[in-house]
LUMZADO-864066 format. One line per 4 residues: number of its first residue (from 1); for each residue x, y, z of N, C-alpha, C, O. Coordinates in steps of 0.1 Angstrom, whole numbers, plus 5000, padded with zeros to 4 digits. Layout:
NUM = X Y Z X Y Z X Y Z X Y Z; ... $
This chain:
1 = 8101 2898 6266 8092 2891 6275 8083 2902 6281 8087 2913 6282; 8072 2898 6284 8061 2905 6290 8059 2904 6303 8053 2893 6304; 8059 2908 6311 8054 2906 6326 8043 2916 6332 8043 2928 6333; 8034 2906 6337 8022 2918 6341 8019 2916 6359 8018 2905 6364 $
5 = 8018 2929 6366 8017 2928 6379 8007 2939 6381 8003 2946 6371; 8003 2941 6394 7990 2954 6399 8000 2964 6401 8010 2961 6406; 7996 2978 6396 8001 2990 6400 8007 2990 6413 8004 2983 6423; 8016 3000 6413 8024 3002 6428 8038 2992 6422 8048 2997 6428 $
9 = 8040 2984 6416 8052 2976 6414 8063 2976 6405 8072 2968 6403; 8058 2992 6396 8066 2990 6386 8083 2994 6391 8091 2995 6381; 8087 2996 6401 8101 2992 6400 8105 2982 6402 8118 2982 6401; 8101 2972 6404 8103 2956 6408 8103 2951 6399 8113 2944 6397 $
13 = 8092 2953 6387 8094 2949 6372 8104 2954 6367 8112 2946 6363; 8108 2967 6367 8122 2967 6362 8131 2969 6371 8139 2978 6368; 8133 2962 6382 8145 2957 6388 8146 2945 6387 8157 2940 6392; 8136 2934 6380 8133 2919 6376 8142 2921 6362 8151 2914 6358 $
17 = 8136 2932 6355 8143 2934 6338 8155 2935 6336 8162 2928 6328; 8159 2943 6347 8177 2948 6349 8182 2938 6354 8193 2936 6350; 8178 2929 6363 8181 2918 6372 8187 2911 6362 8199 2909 6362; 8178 2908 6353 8178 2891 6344 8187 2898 6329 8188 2891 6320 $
21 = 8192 2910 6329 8199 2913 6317 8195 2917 6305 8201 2914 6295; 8182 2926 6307 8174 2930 6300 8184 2944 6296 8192 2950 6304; 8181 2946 6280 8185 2956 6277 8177 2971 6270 8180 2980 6263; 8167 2967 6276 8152 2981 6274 8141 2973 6280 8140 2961 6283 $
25 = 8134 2983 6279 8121 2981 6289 8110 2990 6283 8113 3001 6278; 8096 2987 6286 8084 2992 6279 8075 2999 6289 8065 2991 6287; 8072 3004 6295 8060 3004 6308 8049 3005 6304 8048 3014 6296; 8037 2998 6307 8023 3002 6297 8015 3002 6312 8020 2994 6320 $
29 = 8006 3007 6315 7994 3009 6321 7981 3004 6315 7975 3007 6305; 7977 2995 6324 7965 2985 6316 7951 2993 6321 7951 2997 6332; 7940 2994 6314 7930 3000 6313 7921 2999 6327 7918 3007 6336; 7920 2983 6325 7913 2978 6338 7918 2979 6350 7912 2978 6361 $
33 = 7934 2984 6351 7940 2982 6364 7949 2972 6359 7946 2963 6351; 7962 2975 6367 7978 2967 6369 7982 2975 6356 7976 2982 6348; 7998 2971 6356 8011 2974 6346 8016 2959 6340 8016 2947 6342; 8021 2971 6327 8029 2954 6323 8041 2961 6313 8041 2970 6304 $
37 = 8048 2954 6318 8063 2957 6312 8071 2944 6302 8075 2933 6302; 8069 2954 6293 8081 2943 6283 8093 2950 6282 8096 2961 6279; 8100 2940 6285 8113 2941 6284 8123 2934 6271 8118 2928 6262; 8132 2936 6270 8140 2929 6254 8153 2928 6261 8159 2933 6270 $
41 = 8156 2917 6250 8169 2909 6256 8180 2906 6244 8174 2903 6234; 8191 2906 6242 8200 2904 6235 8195 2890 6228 8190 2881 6235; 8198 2890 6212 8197 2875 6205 8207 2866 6205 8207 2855 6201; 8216 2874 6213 8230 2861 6215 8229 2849 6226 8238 2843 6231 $
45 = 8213 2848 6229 8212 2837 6241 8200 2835 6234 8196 2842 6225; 8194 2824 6238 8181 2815 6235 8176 2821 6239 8183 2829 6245; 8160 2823 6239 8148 2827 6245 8147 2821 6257 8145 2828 6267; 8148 2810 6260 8145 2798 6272 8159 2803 6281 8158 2802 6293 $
49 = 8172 2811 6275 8180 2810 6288 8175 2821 6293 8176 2821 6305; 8167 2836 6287 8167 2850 6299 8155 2840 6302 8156 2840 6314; 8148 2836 6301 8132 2835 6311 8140 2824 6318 8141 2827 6330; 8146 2815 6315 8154 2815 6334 8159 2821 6341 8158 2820 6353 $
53 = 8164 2828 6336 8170 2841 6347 8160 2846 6349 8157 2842 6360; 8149 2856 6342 8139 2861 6348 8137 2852 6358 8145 2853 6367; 8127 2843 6358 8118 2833 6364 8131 2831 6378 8125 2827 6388; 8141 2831 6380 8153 2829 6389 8150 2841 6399 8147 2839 6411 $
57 = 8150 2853 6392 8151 2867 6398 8136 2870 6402 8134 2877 6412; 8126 2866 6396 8111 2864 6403 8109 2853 6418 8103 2859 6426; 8113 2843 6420 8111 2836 6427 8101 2843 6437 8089 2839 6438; 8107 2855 6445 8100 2861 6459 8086 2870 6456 8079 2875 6465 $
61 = 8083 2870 6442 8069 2878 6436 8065 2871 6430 8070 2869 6419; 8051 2861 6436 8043 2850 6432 8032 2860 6425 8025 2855 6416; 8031 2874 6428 8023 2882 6418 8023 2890 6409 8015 2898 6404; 8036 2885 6405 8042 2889 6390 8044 2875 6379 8051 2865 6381 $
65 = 8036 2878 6370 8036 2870 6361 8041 2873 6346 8041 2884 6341; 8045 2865 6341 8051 2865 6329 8043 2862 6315 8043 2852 6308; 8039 2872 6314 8023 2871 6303 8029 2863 6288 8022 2858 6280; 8041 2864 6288 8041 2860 6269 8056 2863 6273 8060 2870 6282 $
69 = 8064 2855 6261 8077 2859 6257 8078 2854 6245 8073 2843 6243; 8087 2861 6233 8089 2857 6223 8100 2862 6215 8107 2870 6222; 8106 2861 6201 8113 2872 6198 8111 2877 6185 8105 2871 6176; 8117 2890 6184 8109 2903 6174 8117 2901 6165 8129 2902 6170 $
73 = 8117 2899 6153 8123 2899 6141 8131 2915 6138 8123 2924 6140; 8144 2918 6134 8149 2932 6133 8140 2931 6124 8134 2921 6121; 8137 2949 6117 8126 2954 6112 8136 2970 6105 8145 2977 6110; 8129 2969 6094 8137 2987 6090 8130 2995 6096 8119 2998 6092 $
77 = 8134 2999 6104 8122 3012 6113 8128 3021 6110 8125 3029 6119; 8135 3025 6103 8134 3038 6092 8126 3038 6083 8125 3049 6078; 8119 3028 6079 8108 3023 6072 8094 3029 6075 8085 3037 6071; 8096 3022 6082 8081 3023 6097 8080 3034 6104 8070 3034 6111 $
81 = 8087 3045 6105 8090 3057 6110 8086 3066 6100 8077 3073 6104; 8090 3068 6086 8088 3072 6077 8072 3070 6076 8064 3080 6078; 8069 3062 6074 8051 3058 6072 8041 3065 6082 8029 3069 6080; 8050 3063 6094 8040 3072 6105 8039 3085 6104 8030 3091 6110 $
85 = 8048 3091 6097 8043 3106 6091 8035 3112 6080 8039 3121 6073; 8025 3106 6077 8018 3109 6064 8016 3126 6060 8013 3133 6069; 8017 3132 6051 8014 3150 6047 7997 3146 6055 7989 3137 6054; 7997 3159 6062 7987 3163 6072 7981 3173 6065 7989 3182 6066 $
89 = 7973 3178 6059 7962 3191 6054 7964 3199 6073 7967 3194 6084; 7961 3212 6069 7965 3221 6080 7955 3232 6075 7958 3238 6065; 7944 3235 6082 7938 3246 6081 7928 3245 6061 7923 3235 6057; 7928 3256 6054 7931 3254 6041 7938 3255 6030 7936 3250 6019 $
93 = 7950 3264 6034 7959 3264 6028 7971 3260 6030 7980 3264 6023; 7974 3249 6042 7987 3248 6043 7987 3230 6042 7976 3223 6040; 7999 3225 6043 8002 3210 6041 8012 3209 6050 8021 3218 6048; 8013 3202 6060 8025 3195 6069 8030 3183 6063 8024 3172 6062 $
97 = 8042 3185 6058 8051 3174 6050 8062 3168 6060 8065 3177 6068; 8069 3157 6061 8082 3152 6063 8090 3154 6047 8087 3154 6035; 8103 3156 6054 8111 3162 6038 8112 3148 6028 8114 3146 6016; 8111 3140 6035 8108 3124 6024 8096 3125 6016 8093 3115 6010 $
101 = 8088 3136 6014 8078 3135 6012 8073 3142 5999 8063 3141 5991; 8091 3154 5998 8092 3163 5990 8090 3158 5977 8097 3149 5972; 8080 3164 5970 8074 3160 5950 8060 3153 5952 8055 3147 5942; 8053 3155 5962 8044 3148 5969 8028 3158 5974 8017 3153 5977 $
105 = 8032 3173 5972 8033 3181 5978 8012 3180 5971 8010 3172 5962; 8002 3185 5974 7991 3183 5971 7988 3197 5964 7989 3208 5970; 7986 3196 5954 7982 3208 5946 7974 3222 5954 7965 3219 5962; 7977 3233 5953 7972 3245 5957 7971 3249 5970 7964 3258 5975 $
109 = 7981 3235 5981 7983 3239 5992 7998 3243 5996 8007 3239 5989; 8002 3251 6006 8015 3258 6010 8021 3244 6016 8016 3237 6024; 8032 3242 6010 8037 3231 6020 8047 3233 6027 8058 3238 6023; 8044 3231 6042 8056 3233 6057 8063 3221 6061 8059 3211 6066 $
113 = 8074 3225 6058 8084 3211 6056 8090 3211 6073 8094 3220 6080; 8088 3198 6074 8092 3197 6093 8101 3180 6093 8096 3169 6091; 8113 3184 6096 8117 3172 6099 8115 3163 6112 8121 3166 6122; 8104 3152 6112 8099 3147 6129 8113 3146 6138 8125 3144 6134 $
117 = 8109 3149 6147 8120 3147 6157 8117 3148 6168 8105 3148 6171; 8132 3149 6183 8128 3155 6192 8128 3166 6194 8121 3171 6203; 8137 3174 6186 8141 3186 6186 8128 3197 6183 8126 3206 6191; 8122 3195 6172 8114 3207 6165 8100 3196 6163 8093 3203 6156 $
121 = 8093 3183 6166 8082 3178 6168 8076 3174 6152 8083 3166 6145; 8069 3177 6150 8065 3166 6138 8047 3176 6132 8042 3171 6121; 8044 3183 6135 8038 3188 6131 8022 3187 6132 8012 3193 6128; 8024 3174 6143 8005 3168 6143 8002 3173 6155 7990 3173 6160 $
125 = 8014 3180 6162 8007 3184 6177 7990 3193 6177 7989 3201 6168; 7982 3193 6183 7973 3207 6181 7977 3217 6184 7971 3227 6178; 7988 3222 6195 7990 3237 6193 7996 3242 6180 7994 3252 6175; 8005 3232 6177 8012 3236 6163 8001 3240 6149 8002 3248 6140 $
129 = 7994 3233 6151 7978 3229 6141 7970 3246 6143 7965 3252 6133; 7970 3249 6153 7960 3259 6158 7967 3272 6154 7960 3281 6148; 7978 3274 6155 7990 3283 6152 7982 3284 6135 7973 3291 6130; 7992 3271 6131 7993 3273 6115 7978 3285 6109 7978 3296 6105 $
133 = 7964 3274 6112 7955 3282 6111 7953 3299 6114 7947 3307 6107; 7956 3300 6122 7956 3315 6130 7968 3325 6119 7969 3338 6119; 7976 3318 6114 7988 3324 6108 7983 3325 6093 7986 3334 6085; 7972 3311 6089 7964 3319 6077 7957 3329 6073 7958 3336 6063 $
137 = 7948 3331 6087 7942 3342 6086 7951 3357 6094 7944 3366 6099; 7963 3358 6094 7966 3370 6103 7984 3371 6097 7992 3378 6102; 7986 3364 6088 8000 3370 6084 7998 3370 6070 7991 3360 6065; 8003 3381 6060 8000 3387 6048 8013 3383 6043 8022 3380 6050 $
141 = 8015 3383 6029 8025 3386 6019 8036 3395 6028 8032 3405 6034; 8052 3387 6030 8061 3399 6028 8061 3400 6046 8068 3410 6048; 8055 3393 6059 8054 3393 6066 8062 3387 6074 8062 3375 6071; 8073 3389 6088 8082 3382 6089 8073 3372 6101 8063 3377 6105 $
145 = 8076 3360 6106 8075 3353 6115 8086 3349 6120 8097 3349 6114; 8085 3342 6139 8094 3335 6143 8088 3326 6150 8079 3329 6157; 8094 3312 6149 8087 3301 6161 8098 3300 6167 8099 3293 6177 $
């Protein structure tokens, strides 16, 4: 479910989320001004029973509304995760790959294998980008590095 209210409220939205038995929550900041939070709810209840409970736990905030509710089909987002990492060209001689990507590799470029993560990042950052380049021109054959 979506609920959209004016900035300054976003703990109320998710004390409305947590209220009604929401089990994650989204915070988005809208362009024009206000917030809007989607929240997600277990599929072991109808759609129609959490928006009563929301709409229960709303009663005293006539300026929180409930923009849309619906529900998200599971999805392989190992799938979709994978896809969002496409091999990145880096400078001119290098290639930023995910290791799913390995046999893939683009002819006559160095390829830098990065598993995305939280740990070690994914490779599209620009300091990481700016590095790589600077490391084409300034580290030779036989050269040790450390990140």
């Amino acid at each position: 479910m979506t609920l959209s209210a004016e900035e300054g409220l976003e703990e109320v939205l998710f004390s409305l989320a947590d209220i009604s038995g929401s089990i994650g929550t989204e915070l988005q900041e809208l362009p024009l001004g206000g917030i809007r939070l989607r929240s997600y709810y277990r599929s072991s209840e109808d759609l129609h029973f959490w928006k009563s409970k929301l709409l229960g736990a709303m009663r005293e905030w006539e300026n929180i509304k409930i923009d849309d509710f619906g529900k998200i089909e599971n999805q392989p987002w190992n799938v979709a995760s994978e896809e969002a990492f496409p091999p990145l060209s880096v400078g001119k001689k290098m290639v930023v790959l995910a290791p799913w990507h390995k046999g893939t590799e683009p002819e006559g470029l160095i390829p830098l294998y990065i598993n995305p993560g939280s740990a070690f990042g994914t490779g599209y950052h620009e300091s990481t980008q700016i590095v790589l380049e600077l490391m084409e021109d300034f580290v030779k054959p036989g050269m040790t590095t450390a990140d």
